[in-house]
C-alpha positions in Angstrom: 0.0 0.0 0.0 1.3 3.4 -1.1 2.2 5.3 2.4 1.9 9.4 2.2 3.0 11.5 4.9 2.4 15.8 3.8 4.1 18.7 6.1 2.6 22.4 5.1 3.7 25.0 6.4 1.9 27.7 9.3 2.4 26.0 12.4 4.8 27.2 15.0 6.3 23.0 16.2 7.9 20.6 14.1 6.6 17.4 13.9 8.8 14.9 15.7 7.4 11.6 14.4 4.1 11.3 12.0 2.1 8.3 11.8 3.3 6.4 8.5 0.1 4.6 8.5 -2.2 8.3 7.7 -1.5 11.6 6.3 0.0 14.1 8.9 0.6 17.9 8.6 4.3 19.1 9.3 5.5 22.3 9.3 8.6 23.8 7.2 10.8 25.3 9.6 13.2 27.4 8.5 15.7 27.9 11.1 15.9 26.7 15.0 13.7 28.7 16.9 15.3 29.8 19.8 14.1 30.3 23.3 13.1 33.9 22.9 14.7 34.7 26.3 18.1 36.1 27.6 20.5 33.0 28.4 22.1 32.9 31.6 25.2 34.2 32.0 28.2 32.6 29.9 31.5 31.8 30.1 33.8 32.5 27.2 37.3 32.8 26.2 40.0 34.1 28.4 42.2 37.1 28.6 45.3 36.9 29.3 45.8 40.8 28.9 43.5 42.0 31.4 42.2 39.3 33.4 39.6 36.8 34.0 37.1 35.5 31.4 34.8 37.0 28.8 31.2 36.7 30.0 28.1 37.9 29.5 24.8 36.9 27.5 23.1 36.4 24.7 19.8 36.4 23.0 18.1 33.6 20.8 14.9 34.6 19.1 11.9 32.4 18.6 11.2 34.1 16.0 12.3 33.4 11.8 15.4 35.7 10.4 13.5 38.1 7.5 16.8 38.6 4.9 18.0 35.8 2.7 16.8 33.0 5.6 19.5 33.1 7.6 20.3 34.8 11.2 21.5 38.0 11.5 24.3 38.3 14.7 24.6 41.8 16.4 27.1 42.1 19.2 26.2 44.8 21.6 28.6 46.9 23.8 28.3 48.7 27.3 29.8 51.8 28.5 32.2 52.3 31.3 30.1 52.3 34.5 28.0 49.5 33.1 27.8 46.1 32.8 26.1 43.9 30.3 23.6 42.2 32.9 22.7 45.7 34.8 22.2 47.8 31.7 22.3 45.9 28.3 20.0 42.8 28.5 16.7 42.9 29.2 16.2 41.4 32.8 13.2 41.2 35.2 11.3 43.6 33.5 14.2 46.4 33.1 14.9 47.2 29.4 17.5 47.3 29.1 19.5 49.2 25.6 15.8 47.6 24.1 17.4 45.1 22.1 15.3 42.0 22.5 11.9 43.5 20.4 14.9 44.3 17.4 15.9 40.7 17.6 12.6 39.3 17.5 11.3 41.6 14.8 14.2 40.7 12.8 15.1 37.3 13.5 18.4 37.9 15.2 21.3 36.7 17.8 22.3 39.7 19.9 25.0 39.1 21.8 25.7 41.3 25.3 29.6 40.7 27.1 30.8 42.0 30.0 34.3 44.2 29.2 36.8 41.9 31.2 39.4 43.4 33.6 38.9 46.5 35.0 40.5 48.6 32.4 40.9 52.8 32.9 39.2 51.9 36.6 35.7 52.0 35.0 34.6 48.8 33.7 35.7 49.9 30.1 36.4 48.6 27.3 39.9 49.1 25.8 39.3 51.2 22.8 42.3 53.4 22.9 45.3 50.6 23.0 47.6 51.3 20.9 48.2 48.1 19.8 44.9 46.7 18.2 45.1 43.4 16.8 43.4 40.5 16.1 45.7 37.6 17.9 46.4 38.7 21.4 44.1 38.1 23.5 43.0 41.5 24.6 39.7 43.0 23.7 39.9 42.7 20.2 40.6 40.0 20.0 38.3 37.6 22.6 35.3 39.8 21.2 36.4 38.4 17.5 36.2 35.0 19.3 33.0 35.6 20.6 31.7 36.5 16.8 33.6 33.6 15.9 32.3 30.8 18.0 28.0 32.1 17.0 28.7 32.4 13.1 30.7 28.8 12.9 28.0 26.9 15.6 25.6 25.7 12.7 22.2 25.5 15.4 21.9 29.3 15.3 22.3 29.6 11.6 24.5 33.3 11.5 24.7 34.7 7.8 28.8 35.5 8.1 27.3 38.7 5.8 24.8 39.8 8.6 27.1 40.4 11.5 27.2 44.0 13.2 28.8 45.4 15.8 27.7 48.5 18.3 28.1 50.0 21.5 28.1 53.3 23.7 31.2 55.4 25.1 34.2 52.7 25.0 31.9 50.5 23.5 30.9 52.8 20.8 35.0 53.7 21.0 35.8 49.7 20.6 33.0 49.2 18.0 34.7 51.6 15.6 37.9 49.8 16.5 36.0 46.4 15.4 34.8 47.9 12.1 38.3 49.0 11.3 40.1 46.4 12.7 37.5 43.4 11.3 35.8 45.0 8.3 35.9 41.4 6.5 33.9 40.5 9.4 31.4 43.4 10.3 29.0 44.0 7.9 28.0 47.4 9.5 28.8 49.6 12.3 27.2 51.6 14.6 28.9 53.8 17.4 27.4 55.8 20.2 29.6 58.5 21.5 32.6 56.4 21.0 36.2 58.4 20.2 37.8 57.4 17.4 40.9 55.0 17.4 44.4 57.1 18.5 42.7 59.3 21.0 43.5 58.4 24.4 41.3 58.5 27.2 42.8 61.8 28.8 41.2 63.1 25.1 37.8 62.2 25.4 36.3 65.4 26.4 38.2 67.5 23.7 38.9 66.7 19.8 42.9 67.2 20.5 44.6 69.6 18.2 45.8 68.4 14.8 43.1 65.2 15.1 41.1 65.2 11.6 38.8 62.9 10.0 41.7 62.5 8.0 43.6 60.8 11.1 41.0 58.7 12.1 40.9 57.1 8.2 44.3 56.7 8.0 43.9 54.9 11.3 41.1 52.9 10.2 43.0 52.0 6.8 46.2 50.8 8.8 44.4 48.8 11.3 42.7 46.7 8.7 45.7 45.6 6.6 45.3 43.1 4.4 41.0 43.2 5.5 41.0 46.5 3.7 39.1 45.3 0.9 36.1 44.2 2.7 35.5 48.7 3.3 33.9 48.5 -0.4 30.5 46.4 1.4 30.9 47.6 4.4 28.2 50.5 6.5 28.2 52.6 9.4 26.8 55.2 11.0 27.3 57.5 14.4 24.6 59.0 17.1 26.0 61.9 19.7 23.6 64.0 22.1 23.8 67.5 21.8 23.9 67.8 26.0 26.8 65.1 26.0 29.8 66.9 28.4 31.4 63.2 28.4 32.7 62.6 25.2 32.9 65.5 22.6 30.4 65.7 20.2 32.9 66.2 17.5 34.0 63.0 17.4 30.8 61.4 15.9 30.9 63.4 12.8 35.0 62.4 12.7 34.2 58.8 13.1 32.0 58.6 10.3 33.7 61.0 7.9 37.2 59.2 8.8 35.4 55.6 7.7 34.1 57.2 4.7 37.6 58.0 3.9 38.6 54.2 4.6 36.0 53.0 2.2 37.4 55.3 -0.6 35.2 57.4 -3.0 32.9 60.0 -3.2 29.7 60.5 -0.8 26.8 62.8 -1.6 26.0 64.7 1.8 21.6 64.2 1.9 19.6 66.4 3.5 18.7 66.3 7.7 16.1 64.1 8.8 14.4 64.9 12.0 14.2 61.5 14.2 12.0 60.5 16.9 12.3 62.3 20.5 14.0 65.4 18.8 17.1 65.6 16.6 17.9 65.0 13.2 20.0 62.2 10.8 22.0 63.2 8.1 22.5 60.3 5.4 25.7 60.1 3.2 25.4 58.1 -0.1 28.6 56.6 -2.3 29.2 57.7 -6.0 26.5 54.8 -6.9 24.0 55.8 -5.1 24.5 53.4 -2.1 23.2 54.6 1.7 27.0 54.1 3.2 26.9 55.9 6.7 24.3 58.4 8.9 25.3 60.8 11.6 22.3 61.3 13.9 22.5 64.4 16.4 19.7 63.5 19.4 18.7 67.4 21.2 19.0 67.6 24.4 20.6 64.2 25.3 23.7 63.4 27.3 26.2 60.5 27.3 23.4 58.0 26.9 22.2 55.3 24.8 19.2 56.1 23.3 17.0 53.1 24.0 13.5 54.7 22.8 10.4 54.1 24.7 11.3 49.8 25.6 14.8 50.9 27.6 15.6 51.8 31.1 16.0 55.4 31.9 18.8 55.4 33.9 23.0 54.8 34.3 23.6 56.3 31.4 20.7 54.7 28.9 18.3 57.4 27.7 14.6 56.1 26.7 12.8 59.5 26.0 14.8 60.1 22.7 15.1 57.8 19.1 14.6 54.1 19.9 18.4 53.6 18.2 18.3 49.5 17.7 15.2 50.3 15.4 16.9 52.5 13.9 20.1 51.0 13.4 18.5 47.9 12.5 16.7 49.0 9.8 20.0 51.3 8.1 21.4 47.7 8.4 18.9 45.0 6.9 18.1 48.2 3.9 21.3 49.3 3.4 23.2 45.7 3.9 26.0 45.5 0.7 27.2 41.9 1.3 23.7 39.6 1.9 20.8 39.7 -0.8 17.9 41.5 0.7 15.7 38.8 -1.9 14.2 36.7 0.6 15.6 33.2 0.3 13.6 30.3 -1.0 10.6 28.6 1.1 9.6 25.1 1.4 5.9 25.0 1.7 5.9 20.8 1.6 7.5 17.6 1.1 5.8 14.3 1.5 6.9 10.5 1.3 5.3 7.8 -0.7 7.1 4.2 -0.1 7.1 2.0 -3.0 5.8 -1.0 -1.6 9.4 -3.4 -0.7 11.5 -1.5 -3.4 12.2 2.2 -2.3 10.3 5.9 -1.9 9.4 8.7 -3.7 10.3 12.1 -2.5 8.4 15.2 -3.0 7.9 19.1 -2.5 7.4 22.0 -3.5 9.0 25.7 -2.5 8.3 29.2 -3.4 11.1 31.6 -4.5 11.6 35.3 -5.5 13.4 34.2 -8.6 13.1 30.6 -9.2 14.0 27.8 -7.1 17.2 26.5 -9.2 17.4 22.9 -7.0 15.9 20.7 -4.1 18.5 18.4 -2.2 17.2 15.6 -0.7 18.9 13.8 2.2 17.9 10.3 3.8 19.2 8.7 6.9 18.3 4.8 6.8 20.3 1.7 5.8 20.4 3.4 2.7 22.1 7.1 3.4 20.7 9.6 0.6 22.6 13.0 -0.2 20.9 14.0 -3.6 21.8 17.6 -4.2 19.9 17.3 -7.7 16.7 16.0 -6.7 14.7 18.5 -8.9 14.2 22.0 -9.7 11.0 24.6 -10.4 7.8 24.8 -8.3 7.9 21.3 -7.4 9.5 18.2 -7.8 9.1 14.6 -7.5 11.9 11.9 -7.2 12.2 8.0 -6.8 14.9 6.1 -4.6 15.3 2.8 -4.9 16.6 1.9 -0.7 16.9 -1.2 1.6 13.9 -2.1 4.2 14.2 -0.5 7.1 13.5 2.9 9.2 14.2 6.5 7.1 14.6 9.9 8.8 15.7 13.0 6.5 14.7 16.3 5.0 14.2 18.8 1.3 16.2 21.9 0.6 15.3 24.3 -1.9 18.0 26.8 -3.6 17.6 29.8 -5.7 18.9 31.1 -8.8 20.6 33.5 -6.4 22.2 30.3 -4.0 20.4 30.9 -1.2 19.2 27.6 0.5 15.9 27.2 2.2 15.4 25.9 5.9 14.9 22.1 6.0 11.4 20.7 5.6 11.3 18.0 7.8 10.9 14.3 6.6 9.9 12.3 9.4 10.2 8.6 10.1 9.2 6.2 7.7 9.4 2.7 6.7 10.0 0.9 3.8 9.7 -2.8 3.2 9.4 -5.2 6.6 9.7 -3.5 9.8 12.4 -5.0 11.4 12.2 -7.7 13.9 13.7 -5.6 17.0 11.4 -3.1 18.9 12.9 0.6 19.7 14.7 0.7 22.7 12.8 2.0 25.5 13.5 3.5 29.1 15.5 6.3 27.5 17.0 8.6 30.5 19.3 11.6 30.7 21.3 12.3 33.5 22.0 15.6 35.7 23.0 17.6 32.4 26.3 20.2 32.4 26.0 23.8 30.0 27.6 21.6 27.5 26.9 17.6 27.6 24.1 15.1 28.2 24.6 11.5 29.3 21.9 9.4 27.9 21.3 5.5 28.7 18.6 3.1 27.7 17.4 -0.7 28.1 18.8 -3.6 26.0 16.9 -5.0 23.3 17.0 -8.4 22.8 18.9 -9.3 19.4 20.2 -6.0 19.1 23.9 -5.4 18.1 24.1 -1.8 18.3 22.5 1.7 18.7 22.2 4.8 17.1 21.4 8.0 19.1 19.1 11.3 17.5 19.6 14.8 18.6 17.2 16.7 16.8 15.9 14.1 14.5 19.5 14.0 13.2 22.1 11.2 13.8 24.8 11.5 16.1 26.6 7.7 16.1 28.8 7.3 12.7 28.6 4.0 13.5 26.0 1.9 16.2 27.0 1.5 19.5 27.9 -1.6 21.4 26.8 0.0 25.0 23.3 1.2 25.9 24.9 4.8 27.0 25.8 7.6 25.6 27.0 11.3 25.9 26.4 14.0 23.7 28.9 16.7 24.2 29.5 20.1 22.5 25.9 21.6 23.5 25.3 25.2 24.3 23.9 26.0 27.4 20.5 27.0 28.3 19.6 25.6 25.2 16.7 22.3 24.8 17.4 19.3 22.5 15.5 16.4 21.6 16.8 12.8 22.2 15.7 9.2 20.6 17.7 6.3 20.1 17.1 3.3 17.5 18.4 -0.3 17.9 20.0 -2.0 15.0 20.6 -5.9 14.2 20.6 -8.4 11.7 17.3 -7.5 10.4 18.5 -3.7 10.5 17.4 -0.6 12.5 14.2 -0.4 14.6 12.3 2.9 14.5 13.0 4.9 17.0 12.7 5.3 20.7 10.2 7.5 22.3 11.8 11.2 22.5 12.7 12.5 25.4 13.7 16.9 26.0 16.7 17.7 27.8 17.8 21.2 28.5 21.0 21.5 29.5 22.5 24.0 32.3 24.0 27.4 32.0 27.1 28.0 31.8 27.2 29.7 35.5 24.9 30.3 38.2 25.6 33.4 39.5 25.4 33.6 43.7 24.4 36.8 45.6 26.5 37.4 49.5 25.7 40.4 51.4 28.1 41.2 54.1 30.1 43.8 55.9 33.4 44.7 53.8 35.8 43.4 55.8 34.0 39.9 55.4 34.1 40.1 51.6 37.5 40.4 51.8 38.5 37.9 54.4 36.4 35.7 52.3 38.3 36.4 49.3 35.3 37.9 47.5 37.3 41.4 47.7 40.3 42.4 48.3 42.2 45.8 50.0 43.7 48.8 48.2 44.8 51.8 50.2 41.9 51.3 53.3 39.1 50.4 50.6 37.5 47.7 49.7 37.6 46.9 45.9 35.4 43.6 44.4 37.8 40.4 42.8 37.5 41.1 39.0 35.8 43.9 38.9 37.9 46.3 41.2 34.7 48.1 41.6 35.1 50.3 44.9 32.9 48.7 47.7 34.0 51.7 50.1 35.9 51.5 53.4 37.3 47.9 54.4 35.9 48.0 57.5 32.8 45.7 59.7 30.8 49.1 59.2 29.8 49.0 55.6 28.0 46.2 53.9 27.9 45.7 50.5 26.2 42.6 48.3 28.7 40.8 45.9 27.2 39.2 43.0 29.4 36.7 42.1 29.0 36.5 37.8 32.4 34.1 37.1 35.2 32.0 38.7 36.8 34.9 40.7 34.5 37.8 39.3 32.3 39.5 41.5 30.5 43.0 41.0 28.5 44.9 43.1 24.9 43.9 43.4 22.4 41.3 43.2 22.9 39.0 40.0 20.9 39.7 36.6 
């Protein structure tokens, strides 16, 4: 009897498993939906420059990417006098810079870290080193790591040509740095009352003498090397208060006139724009005819973020003025010179039909912009499929002659433009004679760590091996002899789906019930409220000069005495700041 098993598209779950035995509606999911929250706080790469590790957050919408179907990654940086989980992320109903409605309205990874050390005595970040590069591991270059690790993990699905970079005060300082240092990496810019790169932080209230736009592009130019190329696709733009005493507010039109210089050409100066909570934005377009870099002047705001009405209203983050990650957001997905803003291709169904004892036929059907060039087709089973030629057009319909046994697997669609469609599911199905051996069952997970999962089962009787699922994907190149297994290289706070098959002489079983594991964060952060002089004798703090000043933070606690009392939020091994945890 001919077996077929439809997904459409429109719901928001996937399918795990669909009865072969009737038709069953799947949905075509495009990417991973993420949780839609703030993850705890993570651990990430070292620095050996200025001490302790690079942590902070991150934020993984539930919600589909809208350019080229593909995540767009925006790394997000604080000011001195601010932290990542006290100002940046949104967190028990504080708004934070208002990044999370951007990445849900867009479809994007924002990432929020914590400036490591304590550099300038502030909490900054180091934008005015002398020494940018992209090896050491300073700054620069654990921040490039951070990029690094989101764009190359393949379950958050980061377009390499969608990654931004922005940030207020040394943030917005270190942004620019990023932009110039990284340009093959950042496809657009956006800094907030940042100084330019070879100011020095004795500079920041006054454009020294003899500092031009021409001195920041030369700058700019030199600090990219080899990477200058990538300033012909690249954007950027700059946002200053007119009431900002902090940093001067002729830096912001020197930042963006000194990049404009790196990218080379000639720019067309537009007209002002008035923006949203008073002020104006002035647009600069390239000789053809390309939106390459704003300058946005907000009245009457000082050193702030501009958060609009979602952010706090407080330590420096101003949410009266222009909402700036809408607005930045949008320059970016319009303006964006390296990813095609033609939506990607869609799969709007594939189904299975098994060819009674001999094989299946796959097929589906996508929408595209263009025209959908190819579908790929790929089969996990006794027989592994990896047909990257399946078809082509509207829809398409393809025979596979295959062993007897259980098949997962999934259809691709690409454009005429090579943009590839998320995977519409295939879910299990059989073709020929089940096999003799039953599913394993009394699938467990243990206590699980931020980055592993150890999974164990029954025996089957007859069995010879097992395969393990993640996802609906397989995980064992080859079946196991024991009835245990880890899975290792997880992110934390994330969930994942688990099944296991068993396989023998009549071949695999279908597979196990599923079970949900989520694993843990990456640190639990602990809260201690005590006097001073406890904090210290507990190594939470230590003394400088009479005062007590937090372990990793060196934020000043006050007097090291039994008389003031202070809560330590412990946020890493050996990091403490004052406060109670995010």
């Amino acid at each position: 009897m001919a077996i077929n098993i439809k997904r459409l598209m429109g719901h928001a779950f996937v399918c795990i498993v669909c009865t072969i035995l009737l038709a069953a509606a799947c949905p075509a999911q495009a990417v991973t939906a993420g949780p839609g929250t703030w993850s705890a706080q993570q651990t990430w790469a070292a620095d050996s420059v200025n001490g302790g590790n690079l942590t902070g957050y991150f934020y993984w919408p539930a919600s589909q990417p809208t350019l080229g179907g593909k995540r767009a990654l925006v790394l997000v940086l604080h000011g001195c006098l601010q932290t990542a989980g006290g100002d940046v992320i949104n967190s028990g109903g504080d708004g934070g810079y208002n990044w999370k409605a951007m990445a849900n309205q867009y479809g994007a990874v924002v990432l929020a870290p914590n400036a490591t050390g304590n550099v300038y005595n502030n909490h900054c970040w180091d934008y005015a080193n002398t020494t940018h590069t992209r090896s050491a591991a300073g700054h620069d270059a654990i921040l490039l790591d951070l990029v690094s690790r989101f764009v190359n993990d393949p379950q958050y699905a980061i377009d390499p040509k969608q990654v931004y970079v922005t940030g207020l005060s040394s943030g917005g300082g270190e942004t620019m740095v990023l932009g110039c240092l990284a340009p093959d990496v950042f496809a657009g810019v956006g800094i907030n009352a940042g100084p330019p790169p070879g100011t020095t932080t004795l500079q920041i209230g006054a454009v020294p003498s003899g500092y031009t736009a021409t001195t920041a592009g030369n700058q700019c130019k030199a600090m990219a090397g080899a990477n200058a190329g990538a300033f012909a696709t690249q954007i950027a733009g700059a946002v200053w208060g007119t009431s900002d005493f902090t940093v001067a507010q002729g830096y912001g039109p020197i930042d963006t006139a000194g990049i404009r210089l790196a990218y080379g050409g000639s720019y067309s100066k537009g007209g002002a724009v008035a923006v949203a909570g008073g002020g104006s934005n002035v647009p600069y377009t390239d000789s053809n005819g390309k939106l390459r870099t704003h300058e946005i002047t907000v009245t009457n705001m000082g050193h702030a973020w501009p958060a609009g009405s979602g952010g706090q209203n407080t330590n420096y983050v101003d949410n009266t003025k222009v909402n700036y990650p809408a607005f930045v957001m949008d320059f970016w997905f319009k303006n964006n010179l390296r990813a095609s803003t033609t939506p990607g291709p869609v799969m709007t169904s594939c189904g299975t039909t098994v060819i009674s004892g001999s094989g299946v036929t796959i097929s589906g059907a996508a929408t595209a912009s263009g025209a959908v060039g190819s579908y790929a087709v790929q089969l996990n089973g006794p027989t592994a499929i990896n047909d990257a030629a399946a078809g082509s057009g509207a829809s398409f319909s393809k025979s596979y002659n295959v062993a007897s046994g259980y098949y997962t697997g999934g259809v691709t669609a690409s454009d005429t433009l090579g943009q590839v469609s998320g995977a519409c599911p295939l879910a299990q199905f059989l073709v020929g004679s089940a096999p003799v051996l039953p599913p394993p069952t009394g699938l467990s997970a243990g206590t699980p760590t931020a980055s592993a999962v150890a999974l164990a089962w029954n025996a089957v009787n007859g069995a010879t091996g097992y395969n393990v699922y993640r996802n609906g994907a397989k995980l064992t190149a080859s079946p196991l002899s024991a009835t245990n297994y880890t899975a290792s290289g997880l992110a934390a706070s994330t969930s994942y789906s688990f099944a296991v098959s068993a396989v023998g002489a009549a071949g695999e079983s279908a597979l196990s019930t599923a079970i949900n594991v989520t694993t843990a964060s990456a640190w639990s952060c602990t809260a201690v409220s005590a006097s001073n002089y406890a904090h210290v004798q507990a190594g939470r703090a230590h003394d400088s000069g009479g005062y007590a000043l937090a372990n990793g933070s060196n934020q000043n606690m006050g007097l090291d005495n039994l008389f003031f009392t202070t809560v330590l939020a412990q946020t890493a091994v050996g990091y403490y700041v004052i406060g109670a945890c995010p």
